[in-house]
N, C-alpha and C positions, 0 to 999 in steps of 0.2 A: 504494500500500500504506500504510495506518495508521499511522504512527509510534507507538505506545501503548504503555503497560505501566499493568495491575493487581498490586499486591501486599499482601502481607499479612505480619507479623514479629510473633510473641509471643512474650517470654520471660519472666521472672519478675520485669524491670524497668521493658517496655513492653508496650502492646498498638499499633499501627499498620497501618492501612492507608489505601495510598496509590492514585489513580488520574490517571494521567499523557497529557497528550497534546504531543508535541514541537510539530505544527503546529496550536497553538491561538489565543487572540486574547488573553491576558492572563486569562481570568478563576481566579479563587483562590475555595476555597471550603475555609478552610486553620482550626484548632480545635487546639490543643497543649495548652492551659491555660499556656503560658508567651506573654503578650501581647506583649513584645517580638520575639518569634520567630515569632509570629505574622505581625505587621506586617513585617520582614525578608522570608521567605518570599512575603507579597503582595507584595512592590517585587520581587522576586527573578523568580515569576510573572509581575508584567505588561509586565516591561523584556525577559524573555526571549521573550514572548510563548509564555508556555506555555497549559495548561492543567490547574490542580493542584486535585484534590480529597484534602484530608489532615484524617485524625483521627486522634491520639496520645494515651494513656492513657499514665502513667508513674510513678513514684515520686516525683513532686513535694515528699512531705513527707521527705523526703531533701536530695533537691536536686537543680538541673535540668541533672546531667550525662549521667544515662544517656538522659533523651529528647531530650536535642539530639543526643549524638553517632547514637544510634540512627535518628534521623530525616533526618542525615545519611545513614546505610547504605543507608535505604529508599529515599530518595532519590535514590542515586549509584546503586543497584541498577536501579531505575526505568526511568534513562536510558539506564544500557547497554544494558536489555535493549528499549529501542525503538528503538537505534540499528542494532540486529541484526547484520549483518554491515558497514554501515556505509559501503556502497556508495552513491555519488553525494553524499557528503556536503563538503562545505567542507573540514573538519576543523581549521582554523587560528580561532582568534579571538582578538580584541586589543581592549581599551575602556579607557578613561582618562576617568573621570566624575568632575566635580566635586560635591560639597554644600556649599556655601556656603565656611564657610573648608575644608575635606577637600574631598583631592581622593584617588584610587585608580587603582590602575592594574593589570589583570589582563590576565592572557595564558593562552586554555586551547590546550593539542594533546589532540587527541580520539584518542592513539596506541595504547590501548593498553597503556600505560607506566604504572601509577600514581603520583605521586609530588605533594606538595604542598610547594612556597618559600613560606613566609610570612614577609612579612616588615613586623608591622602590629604598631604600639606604642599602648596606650590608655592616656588621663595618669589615668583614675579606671578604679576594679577592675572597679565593677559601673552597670549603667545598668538603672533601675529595681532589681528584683530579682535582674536576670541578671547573671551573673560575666562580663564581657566576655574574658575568656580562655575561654571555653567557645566560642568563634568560630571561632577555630585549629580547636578539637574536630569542631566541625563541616565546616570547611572540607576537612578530611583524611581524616574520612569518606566524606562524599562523592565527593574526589577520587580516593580508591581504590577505591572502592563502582562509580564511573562507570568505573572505567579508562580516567581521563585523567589529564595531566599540567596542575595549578593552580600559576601563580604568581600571590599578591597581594600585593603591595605598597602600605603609604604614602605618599605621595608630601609630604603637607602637611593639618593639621589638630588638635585639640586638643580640639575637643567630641567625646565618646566616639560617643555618639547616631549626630553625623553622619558619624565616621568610620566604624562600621558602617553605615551606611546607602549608603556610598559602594562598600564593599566588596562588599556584594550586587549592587549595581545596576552595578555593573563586572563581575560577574562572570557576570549576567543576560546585559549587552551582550556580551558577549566570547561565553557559550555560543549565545544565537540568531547569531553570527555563522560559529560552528564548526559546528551542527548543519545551518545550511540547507542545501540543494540547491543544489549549481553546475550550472548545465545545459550548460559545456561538458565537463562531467567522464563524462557521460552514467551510464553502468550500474559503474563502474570504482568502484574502492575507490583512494582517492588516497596509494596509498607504492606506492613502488620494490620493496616484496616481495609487491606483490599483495595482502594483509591485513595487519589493522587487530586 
């Protein structure tokens, strides 16, 4: 069966739609108008080994809160809904990825539970144009949007760049590690209450 989800979100701050595939091979074909979040999302894609097609319209001449977090939404919307009932799945994932000096460290459960521990300090506000607190934004969208439980943590680092770059791609390795198929779990949904 397909792992996929199409969606689509407009409100009067974005226009987005997203096309999602869990068992894909990295490729992004990802369009925000905000180029750091761009690039994030690609590292995020090919470490998760997804398959993301994203175009985001937004209020840019504002500022790029309402389409990160919102693209968060789509996002986290995306996965749950190609997780389905979520049957045969892993559900645990853990990554600890270094960038050069950052390193990160995430942990997802795919419970359920929404809930996001951030626990990520940047020495400068914004990288490029983005407000690197708008990453939090993101992260907690998502992580409610998916109905899972995100921890991300710092561990070490001081370039802003590559401490988000770190945080993506930990959390890429951690989600393909939750999302894939255990084949000794067979048809089962993996908790003691029978669903997820």
């Amino acid at each position: 069966m397909a792992r996929t989800a199409t969606l689509a979100r407009k409100t009067l701050e974005t226009d987005i739609t997203l096309t999602l595939s869990l068992d894909g091979s990295g490729n992004a074909d990802i369009v925000t108008g905000i180029g750091f979040l761009d690039h994030m999302l690609t590292a995020l894609t090919r470490h998760a080994l997804l398959d993301l097609t994203l175009r985001a319209a937004g209020d840019l001449h504002i500022d790029f809160h309402h389409t990160t977090e919102d693209i968060g939404i789509v996002l986290g919307q995306a996965v749950a809904q190609a997780l389905a009932d979520k049957r045969g799945i892993t559900r645990f994932g853990h990554a600890l990825v270094p960038m050069d000096e950052a390193l990160a460290e995430v942990a997802i459960d795919l419970s359920g539970r929404p809930f996001l521990a951030w626990d990520v300090t940047f020495a400068q506000p914004k990288i490029g144009e983005m407000d690197t607190e708008l990453f939090e934004e993101f992260f907690r969208a998502f992580a409610f949007n998916a109905l899972l439980t995100l921890h991300v943590v710092r561990r070490a680092g001081h370039n802003a760049h590559h401490v988000a770059e770190a945080c993506f791609k930990a959390t890429a390795r951690a989600l393909r590690a939750a999302v894939a198929i255990d084949p000794r779990l067979g048809d089962a949904v993996p908790s003691t209450k029978g669903a997820l």
